[in-house]
Kinemage of the C-alpha trace (Angstrom):
@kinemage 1
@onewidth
@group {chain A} dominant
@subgroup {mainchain}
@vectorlist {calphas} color= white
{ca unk a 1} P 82.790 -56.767 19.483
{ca unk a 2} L 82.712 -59.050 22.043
{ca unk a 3} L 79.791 -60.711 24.223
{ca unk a 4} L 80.833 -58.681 27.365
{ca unk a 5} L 80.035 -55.502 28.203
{ca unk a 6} L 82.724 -52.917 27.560
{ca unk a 7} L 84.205 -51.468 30.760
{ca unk a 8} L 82.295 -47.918 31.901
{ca unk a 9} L 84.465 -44.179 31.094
{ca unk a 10} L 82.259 -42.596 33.066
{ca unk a 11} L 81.005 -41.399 36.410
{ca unk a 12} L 79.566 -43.857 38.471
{ca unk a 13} L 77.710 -41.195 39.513
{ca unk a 14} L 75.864 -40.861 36.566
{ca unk a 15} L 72.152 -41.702 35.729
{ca unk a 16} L 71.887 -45.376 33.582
{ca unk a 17} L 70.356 -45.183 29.863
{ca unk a 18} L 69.629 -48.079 27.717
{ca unk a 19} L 69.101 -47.512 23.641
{ca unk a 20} L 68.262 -51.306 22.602
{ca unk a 21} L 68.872 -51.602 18.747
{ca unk a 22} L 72.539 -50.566 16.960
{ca unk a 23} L 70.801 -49.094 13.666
{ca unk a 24} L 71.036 -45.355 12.927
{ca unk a 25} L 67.643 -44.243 15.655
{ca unk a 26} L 69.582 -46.125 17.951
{ca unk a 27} L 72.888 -45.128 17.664
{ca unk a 28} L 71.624 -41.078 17.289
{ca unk a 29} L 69.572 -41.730 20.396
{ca unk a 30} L 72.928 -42.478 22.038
{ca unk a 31} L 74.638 -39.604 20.727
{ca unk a 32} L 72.260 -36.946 22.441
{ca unk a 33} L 72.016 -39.033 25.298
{ca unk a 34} L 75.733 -39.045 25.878
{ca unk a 35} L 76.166 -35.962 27.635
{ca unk a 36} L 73.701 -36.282 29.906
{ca unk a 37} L 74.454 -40.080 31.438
{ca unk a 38} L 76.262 -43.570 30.916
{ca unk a 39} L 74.376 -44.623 27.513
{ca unk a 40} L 74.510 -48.390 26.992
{ca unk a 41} L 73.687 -49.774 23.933
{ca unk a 42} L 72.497 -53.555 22.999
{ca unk a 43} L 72.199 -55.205 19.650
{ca unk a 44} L 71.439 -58.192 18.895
{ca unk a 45} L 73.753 -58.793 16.331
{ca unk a 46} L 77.512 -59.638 16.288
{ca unk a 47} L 78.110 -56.180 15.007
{ca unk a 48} L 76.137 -52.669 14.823
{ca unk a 49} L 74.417 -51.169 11.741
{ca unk a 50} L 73.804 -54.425 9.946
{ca unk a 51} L 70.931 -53.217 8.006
{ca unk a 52} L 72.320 -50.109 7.572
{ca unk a 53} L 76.008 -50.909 5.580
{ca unk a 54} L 73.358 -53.622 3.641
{ca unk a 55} L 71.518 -51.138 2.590
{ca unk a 56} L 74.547 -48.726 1.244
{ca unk a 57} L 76.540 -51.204 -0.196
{ca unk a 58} L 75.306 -49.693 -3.649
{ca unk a 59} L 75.100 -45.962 -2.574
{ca unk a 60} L 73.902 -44.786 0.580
{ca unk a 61} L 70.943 -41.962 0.079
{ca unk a 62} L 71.455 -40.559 3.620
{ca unk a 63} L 68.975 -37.954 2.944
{ca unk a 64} L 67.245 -36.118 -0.292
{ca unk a 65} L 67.983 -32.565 -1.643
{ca unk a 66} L 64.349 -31.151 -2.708
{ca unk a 67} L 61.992 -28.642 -1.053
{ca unk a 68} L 61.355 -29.273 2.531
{ca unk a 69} L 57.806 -28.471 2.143
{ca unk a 70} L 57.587 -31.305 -0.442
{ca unk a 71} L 59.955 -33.681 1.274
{ca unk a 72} L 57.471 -33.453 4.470
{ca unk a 73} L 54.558 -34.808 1.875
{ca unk a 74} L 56.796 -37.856 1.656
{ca unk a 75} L 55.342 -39.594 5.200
{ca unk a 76} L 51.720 -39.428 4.169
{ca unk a 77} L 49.188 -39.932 7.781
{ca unk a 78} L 52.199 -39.664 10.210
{ca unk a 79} L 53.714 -36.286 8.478
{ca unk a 80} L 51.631 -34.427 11.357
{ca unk a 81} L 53.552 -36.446 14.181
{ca unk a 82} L 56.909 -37.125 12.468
{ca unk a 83} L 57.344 -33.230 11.334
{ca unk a 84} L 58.798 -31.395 14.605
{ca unk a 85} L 61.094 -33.932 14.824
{ca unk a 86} L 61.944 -33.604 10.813
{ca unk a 87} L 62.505 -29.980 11.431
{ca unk a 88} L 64.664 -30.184 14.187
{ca unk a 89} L 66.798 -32.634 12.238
{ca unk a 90} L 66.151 -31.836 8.451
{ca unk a 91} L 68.288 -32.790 5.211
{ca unk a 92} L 70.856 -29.866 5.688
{ca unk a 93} L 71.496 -30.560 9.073
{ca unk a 94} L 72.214 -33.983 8.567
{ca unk a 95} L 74.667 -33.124 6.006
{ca unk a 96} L 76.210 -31.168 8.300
{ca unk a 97} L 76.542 -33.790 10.594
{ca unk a 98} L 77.977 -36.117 8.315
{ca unk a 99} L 80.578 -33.577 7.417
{ca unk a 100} L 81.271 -33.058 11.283
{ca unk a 101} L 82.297 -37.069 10.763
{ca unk a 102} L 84.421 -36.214 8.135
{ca unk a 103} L 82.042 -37.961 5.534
{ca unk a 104} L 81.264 -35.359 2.432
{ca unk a 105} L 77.765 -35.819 0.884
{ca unk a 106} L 77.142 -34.440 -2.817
{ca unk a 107} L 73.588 -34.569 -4.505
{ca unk a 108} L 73.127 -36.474 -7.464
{ca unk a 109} L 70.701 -35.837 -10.087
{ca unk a 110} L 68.004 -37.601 -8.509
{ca unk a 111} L 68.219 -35.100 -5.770
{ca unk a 112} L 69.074 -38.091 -3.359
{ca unk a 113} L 72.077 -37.091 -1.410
{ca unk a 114} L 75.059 -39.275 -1.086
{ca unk a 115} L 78.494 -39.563 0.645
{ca unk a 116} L 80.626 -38.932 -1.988
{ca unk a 117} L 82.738 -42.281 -1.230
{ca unk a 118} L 79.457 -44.088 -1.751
{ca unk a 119} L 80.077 -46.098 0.949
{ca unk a 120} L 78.103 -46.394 4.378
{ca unk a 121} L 80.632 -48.141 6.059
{ca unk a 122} L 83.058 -45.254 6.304
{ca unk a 123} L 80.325 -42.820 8.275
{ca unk a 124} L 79.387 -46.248 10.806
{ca unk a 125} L 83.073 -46.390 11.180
{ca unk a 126} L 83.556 -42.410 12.557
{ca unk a 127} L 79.994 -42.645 14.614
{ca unk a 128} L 80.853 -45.733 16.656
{ca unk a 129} L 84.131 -43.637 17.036
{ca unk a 130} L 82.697 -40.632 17.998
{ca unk a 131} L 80.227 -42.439 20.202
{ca unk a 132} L 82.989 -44.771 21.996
{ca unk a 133} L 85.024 -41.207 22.722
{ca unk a 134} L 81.839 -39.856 24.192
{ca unk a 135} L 81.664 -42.835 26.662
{ca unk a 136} L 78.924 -45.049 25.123
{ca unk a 137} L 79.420 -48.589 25.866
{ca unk a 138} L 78.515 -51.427 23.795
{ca unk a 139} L 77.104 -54.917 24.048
{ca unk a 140} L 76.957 -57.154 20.941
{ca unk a 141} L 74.733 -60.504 20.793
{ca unk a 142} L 72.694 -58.843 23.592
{ca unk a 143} L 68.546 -60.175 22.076
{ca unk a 144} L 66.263 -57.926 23.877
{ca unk a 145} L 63.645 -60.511 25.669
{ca unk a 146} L 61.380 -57.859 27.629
{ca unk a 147} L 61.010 -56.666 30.846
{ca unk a 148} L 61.100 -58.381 34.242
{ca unk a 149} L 58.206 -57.507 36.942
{ca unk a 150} L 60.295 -54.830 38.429
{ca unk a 151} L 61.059 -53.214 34.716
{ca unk a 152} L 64.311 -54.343 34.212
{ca unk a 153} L 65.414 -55.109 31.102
{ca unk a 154} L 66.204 -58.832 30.013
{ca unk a 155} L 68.475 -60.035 27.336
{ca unk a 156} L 69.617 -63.259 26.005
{ca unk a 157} L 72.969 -63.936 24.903
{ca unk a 158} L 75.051 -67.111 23.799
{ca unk a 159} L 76.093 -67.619 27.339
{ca unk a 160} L 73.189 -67.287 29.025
{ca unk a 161} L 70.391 -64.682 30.394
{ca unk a 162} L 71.090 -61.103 32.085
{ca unk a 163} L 69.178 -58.326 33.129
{ca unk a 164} L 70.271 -54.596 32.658
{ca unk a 165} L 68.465 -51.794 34.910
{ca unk a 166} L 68.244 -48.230 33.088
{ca unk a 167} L 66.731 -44.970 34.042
{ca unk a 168} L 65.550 -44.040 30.560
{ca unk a 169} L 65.332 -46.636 27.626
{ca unk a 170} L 64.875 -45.904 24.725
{ca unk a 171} L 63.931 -48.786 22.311
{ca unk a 172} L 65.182 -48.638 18.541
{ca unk a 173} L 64.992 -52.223 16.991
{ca unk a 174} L 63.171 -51.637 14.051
{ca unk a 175} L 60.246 -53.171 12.083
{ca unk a 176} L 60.473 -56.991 10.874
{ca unk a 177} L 61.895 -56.492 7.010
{ca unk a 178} L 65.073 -57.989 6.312
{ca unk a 179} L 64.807 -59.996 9.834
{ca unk a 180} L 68.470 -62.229 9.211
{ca unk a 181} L 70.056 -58.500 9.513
{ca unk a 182} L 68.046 -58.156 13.165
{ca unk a 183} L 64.880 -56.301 12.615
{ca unk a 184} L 62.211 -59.248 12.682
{ca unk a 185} L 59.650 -57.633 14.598
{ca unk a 186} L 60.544 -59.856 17.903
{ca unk a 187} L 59.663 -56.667 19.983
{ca unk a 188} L 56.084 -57.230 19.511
{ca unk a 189} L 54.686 -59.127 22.109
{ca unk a 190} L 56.718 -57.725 24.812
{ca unk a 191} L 55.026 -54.075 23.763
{ca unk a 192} L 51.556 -55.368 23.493
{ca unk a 193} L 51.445 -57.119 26.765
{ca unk a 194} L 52.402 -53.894 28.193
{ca unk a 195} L 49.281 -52.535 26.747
{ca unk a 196} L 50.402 -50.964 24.064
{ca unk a 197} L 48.607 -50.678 20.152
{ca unk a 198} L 51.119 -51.910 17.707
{ca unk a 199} L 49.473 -51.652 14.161
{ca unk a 200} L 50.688 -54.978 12.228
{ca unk a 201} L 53.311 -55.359 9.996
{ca unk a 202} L 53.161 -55.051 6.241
{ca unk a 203} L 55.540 -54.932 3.552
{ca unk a 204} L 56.531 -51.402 2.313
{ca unk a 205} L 58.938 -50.761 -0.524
{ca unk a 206} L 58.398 -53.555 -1.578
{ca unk a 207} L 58.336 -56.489 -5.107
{ca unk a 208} L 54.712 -57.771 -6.299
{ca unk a 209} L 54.100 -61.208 -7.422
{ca unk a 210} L 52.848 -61.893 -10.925
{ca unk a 211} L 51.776 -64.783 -12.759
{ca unk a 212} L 54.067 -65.163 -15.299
{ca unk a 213} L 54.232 -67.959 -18.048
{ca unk a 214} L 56.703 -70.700 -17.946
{ca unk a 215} L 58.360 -69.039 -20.844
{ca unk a 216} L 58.826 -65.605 -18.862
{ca unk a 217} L 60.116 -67.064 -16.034
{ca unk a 218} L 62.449 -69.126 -17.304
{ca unk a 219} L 63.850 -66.766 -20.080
{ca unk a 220} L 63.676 -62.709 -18.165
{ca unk a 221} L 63.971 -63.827 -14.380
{ca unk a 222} L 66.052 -61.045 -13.597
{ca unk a 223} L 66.235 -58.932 -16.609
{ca unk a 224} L 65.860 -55.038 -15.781
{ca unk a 225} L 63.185 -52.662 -17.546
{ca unk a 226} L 64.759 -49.550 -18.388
{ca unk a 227} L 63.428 -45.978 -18.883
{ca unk a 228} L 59.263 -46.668 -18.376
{ca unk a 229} L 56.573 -45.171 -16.445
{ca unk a 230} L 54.438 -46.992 -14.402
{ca unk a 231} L 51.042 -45.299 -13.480
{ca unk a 232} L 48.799 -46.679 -10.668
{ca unk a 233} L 45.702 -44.382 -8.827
{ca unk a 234} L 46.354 -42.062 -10.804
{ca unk a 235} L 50.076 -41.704 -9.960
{ca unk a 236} L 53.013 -41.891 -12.977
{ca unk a 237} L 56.523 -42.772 -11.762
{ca unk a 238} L 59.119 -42.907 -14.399
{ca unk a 239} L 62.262 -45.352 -14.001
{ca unk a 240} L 63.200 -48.535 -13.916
{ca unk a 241} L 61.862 -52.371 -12.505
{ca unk a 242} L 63.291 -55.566 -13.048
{ca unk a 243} L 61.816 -58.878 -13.595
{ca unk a 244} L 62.187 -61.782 -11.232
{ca unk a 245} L 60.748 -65.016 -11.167
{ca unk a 246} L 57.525 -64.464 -9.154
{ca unk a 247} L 56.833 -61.046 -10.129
{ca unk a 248} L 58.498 -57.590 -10.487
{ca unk a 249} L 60.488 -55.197 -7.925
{ca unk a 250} L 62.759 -51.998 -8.738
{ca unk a 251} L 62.534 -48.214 -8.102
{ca unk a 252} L 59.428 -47.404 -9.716
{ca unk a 253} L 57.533 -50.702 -8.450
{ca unk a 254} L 58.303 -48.827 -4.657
{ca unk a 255} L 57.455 -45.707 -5.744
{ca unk a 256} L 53.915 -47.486 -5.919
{ca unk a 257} L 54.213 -49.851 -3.438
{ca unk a 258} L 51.981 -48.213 -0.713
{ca unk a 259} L 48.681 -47.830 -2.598
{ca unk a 260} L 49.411 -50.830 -4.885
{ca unk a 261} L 49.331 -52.812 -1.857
{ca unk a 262} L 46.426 -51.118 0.231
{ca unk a 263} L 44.431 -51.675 -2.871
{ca unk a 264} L 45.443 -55.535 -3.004
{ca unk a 265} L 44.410 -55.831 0.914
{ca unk a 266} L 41.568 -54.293 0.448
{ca unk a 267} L 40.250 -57.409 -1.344
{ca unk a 268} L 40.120 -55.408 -4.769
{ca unk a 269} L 41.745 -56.500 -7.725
{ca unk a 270} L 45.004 -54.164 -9.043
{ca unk a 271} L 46.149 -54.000 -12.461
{ca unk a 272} L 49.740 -51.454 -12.976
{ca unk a 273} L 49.911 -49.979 -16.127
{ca unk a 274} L 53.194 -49.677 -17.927
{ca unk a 275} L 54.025 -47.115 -20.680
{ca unk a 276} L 56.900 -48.948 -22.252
{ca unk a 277} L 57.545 -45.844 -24.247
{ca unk a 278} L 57.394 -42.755 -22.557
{ca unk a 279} L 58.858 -40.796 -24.630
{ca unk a 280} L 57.388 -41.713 -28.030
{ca unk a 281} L 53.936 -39.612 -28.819
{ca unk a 282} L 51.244 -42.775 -29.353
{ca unk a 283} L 50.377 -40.905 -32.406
{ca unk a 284} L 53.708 -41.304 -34.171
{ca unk a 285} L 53.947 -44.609 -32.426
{ca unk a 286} L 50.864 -46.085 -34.457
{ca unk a 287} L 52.240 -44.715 -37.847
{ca unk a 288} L 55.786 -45.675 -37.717
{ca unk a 289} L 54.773 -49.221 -36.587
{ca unk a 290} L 52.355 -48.942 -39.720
{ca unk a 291} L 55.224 -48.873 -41.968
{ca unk a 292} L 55.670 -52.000 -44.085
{ca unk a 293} L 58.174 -54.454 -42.325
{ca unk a 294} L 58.633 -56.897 -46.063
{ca unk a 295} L 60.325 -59.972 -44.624
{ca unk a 296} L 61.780 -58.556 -41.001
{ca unk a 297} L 60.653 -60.656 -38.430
{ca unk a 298} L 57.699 -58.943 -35.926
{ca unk a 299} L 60.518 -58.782 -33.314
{ca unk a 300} L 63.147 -56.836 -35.690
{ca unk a 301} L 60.255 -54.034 -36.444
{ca unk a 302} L 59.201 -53.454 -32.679
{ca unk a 303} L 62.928 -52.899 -31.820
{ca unk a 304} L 63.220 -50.789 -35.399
{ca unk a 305} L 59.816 -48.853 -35.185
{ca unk a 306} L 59.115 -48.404 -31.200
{ca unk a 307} L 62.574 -49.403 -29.496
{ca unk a 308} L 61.060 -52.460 -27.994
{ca unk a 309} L 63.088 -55.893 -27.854
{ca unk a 310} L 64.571 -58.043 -24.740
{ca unk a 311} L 62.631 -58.023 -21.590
{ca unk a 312} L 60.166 -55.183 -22.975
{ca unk a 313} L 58.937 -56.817 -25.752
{ca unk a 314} L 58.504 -60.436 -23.700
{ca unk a 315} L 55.974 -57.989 -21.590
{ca unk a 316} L 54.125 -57.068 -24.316
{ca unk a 317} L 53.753 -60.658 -25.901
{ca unk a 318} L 53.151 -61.590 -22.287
{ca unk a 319} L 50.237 -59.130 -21.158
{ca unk a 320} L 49.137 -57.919 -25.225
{ca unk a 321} L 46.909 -60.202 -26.985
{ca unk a 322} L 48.394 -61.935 -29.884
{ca unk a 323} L 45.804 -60.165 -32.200
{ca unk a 324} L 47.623 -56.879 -31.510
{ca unk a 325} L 50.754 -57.162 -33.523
{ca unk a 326} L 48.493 -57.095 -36.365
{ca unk a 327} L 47.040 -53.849 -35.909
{ca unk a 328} L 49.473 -50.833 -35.375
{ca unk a 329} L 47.178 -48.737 -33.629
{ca unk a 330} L 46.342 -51.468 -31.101
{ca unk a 331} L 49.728 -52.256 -31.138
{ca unk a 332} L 50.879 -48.614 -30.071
{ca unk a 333} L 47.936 -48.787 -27.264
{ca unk a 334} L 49.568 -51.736 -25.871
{ca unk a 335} L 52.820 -50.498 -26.048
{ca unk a 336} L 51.598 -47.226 -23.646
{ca unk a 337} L 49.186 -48.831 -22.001
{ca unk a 338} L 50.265 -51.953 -21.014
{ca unk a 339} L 47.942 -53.376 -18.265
{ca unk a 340} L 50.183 -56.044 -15.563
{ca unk a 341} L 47.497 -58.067 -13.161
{ca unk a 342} L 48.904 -57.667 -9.914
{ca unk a 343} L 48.884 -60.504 -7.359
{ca unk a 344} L 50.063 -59.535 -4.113
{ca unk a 345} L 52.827 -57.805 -2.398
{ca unk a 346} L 56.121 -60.061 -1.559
{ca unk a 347} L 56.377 -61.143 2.134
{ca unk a 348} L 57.662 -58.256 4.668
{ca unk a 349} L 60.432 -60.763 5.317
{ca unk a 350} L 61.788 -59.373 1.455
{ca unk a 351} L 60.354 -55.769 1.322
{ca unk a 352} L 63.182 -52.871 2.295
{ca unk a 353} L 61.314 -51.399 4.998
{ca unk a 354} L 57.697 -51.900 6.130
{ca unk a 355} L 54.269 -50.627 7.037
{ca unk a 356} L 52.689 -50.506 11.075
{ca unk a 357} L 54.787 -50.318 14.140
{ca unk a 358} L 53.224 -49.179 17.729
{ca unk a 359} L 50.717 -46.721 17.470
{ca unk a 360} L 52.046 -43.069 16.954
{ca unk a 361} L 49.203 -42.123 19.464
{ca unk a 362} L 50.876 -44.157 22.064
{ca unk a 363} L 53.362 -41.411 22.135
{ca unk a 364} L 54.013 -38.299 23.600
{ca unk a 365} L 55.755 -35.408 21.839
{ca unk a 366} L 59.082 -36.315 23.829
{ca unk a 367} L 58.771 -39.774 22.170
{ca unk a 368} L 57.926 -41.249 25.122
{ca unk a 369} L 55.377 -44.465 25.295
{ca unk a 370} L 52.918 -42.542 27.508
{ca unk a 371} L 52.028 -46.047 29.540
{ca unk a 372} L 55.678 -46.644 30.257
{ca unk a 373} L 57.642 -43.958 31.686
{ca unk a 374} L 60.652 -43.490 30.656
{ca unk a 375} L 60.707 -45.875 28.199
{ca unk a 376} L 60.751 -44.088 24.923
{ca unk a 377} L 60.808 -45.558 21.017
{ca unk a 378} L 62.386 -44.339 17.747
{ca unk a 379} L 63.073 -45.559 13.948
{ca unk a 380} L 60.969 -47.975 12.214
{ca unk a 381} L 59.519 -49.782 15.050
{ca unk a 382} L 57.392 -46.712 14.917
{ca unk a 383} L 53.525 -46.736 12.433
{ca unk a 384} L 54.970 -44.870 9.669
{ca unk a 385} L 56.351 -45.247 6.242
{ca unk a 386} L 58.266 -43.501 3.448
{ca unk a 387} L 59.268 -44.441 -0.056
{ca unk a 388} L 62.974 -44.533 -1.191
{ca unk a 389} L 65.625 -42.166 -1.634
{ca unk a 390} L 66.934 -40.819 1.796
{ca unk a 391} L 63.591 -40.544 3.355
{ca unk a 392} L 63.405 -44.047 5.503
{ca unk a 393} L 66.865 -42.999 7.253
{ca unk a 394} L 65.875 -39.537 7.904
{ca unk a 395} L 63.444 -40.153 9.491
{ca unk a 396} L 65.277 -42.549 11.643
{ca unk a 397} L 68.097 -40.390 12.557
{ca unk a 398} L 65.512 -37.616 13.519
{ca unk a 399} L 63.307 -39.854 15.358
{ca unk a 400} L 66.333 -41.535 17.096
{ca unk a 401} L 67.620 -37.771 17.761
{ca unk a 402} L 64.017 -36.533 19.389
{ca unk a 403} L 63.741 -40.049 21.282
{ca unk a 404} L 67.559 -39.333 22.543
{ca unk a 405} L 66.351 -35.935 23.808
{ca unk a 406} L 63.216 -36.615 25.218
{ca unk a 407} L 65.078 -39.198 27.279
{ca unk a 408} L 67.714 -36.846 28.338
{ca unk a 409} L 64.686 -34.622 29.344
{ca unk a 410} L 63.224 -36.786 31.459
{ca unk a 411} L 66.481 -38.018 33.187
{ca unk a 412} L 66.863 -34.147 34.021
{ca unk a 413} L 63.470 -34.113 35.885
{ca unk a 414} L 64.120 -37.162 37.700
């Protein structure tokens, strides 16, 4: 994609849109804007959707399969503002849509729903398609640098400065995690000098630092945890972490990151509890653990008696006090109730998505910052969060598809 703008397919005649930010709110803004003017989009980037084929390298959850009336629980505070636009765009109808793209989705046991080639780059591939056959024009390595006096839009780019005049904008560049993909929170001033609340940034989905021993750090750094439960505020998650060298991330460590870490800011001090044995009774635990062990070594009769050896049993000779082992009861405590001090979260530079975003009261129901007409805001830039599993990019393809309309709205009254 080159620097330059790509030439116009349509009407002169028609009103001028700008959706700044290539990710999926961005590029579904431009979809339902299409029809109803000459869309331009900008990225920063060399290429579109950056953070988005990252992301699905491993498996792309473009959605999740369960109840809608527990999949709306999923956004916590903003589930009250986020949910017209959820039902207007929910999980079945963005299967649908990816099927429209030729991309089939199955759902997997988790109930996180997948394109069956498990792949994100083949859907990016038929969208930018799609969108380029509905006349939406692209411009790569385009930085987004604010507004002049007279509301224009300003961009940098390797060659110099430029200025872009649009109708209706609608702004989709995302919060500040993973910034070296283009989401690094560089919006911000430019929004608050206009006025505008912007809640700040913290890390959602997200690692925790620990202080581990020498001897942890050195041996486990990046040895997984399989099949625990982790229970913080009184919420269990069962799955999987893995050890790194400052700390822990992994499925279940998101599935707590949210109150894990508004419990650290709060000043308090967090300890996550780790069953490394869900599925043994504590009971049976104690007495098989009481069994004579003759000469096996300590190690050999945890892996024996409770399944516990590699990275598991380094956790419980890390966190366990060494009088334990001697007392199978205690022993079996430990091994159910582990108890992990928690230092902090890991920057929002490292954390999948994040926390804060401009104010959802700055917005009207159209999406629309209600200090800047016709300027209008979608995806993560947004004060809201979700965990894992399908939820984050729902709710950006919804909130990029209610932005999109809302600007196509207001283009029709003006």
């Amino acid at each position: 994609m080159s620097n330059t703008p790509e030439k116009s397919r349509t009407s002169s005649s028609r009103p001028l849109a700008a959706v700044i930010g290539g990710g999926p709110a961005g590029l579904m803004a431009a979809e339902r804007l299409a029809p109803h003017a000459e869309v331009h989009v900008f990225d920063a980037m060399p290429s579109l959707g950056r953070k988005y084929l990252l992301a699905g390298k491993s498996g792309l959850n473009i959605t999740h399969g369960e109840p809608f009336d527990a999949f709306l629980t999923r956004f916590g505070d903003a589930r009250t503002f986020l949910e017209p636009a959820l039902r207007a765009f929910p999980p079945e109808a963005i299967r649908d849509w990816a099927a429209e793209l030729g991309i089939e989705t199955f759902e997997g046991s988790s109930g996180r729903i997948f394109p069956t080639a498990m792949k994100a780059s083949p859907l990016l591939r038929a969208w930018l398609a799609r969108l380029r056959g509905a006349g939406v024009i692209f411009h790569a390595r385009h930085r987004w640098t604010g507004f002049t006096e007279e509301g224009s839009l300003r961009f940098r780019m390797p060659d110099g400065d430029s200025t872009h005049v649009a109708k209706a904008v609608v702004l989709a560049l995302g919060g500040a995690s993973w910034p070296r993909l283009g989401a690094d929170g560089s919006w911000i001033p430019f929004i608050e000098a206009r006025g505008i609340s912007v809640a700040p940034m913290r890390p959602a989905n997200c690692g925790f630092d620990i202080a581990w021993s020498r001897h942890m750090k050195e041996n486990f750094a990046g040895a997984p945890v399989k099949s625990i439960m982790l229970s913080f505020g009184g919420k269990h998650v069962k799955g999987d972490f893995v050890v790194t060298s400052t700390g822990i991330e992994g499925s279940a460590v998101y599935a707590l990151s949210a109150p894990l870490r508004d419990f650290l800011d709060a000043g308090a001090k967090a300890n996550l509890v780790v069953d490394l044995a869900p599925d043994r009774d504590e009971t049976r635990l104690a007495r098989d653990l009481a069994a004579p062990r003759g000469k096996s070594s300590m190690a050999n009769h945890l892996r024996r008696k409770a399944g516990i050896d590699g990275a598991k049993a380094a956790l419980l000779r890390e966190h366990a006090g060494s009088d334990v082992f001697g007392d199978p009861e205690r022993l079996a405590q430990s091994i159910k109730h582990l108890s992990m001090p928690i230092d902090r979260p890991r920057p929002v530079a490292e954390a999948i998505s994040v926390d804060g975003g401009i104010a959802l009261g700055e917005l009207n129901s159209d999406y629309m910052l209600a200090k800047m007409q016709g300027v209008f805001t979608a995806g993560e830039m947004l004060d809201w969060e979700a965990p894992t599993g399908g939820y984050l990019i729902t709710a950006c393809l919804a909130t990029g598809r209610a932005a999109g309309e809302g600007a196509a709205r207001f283009l029709t009254r003006s």
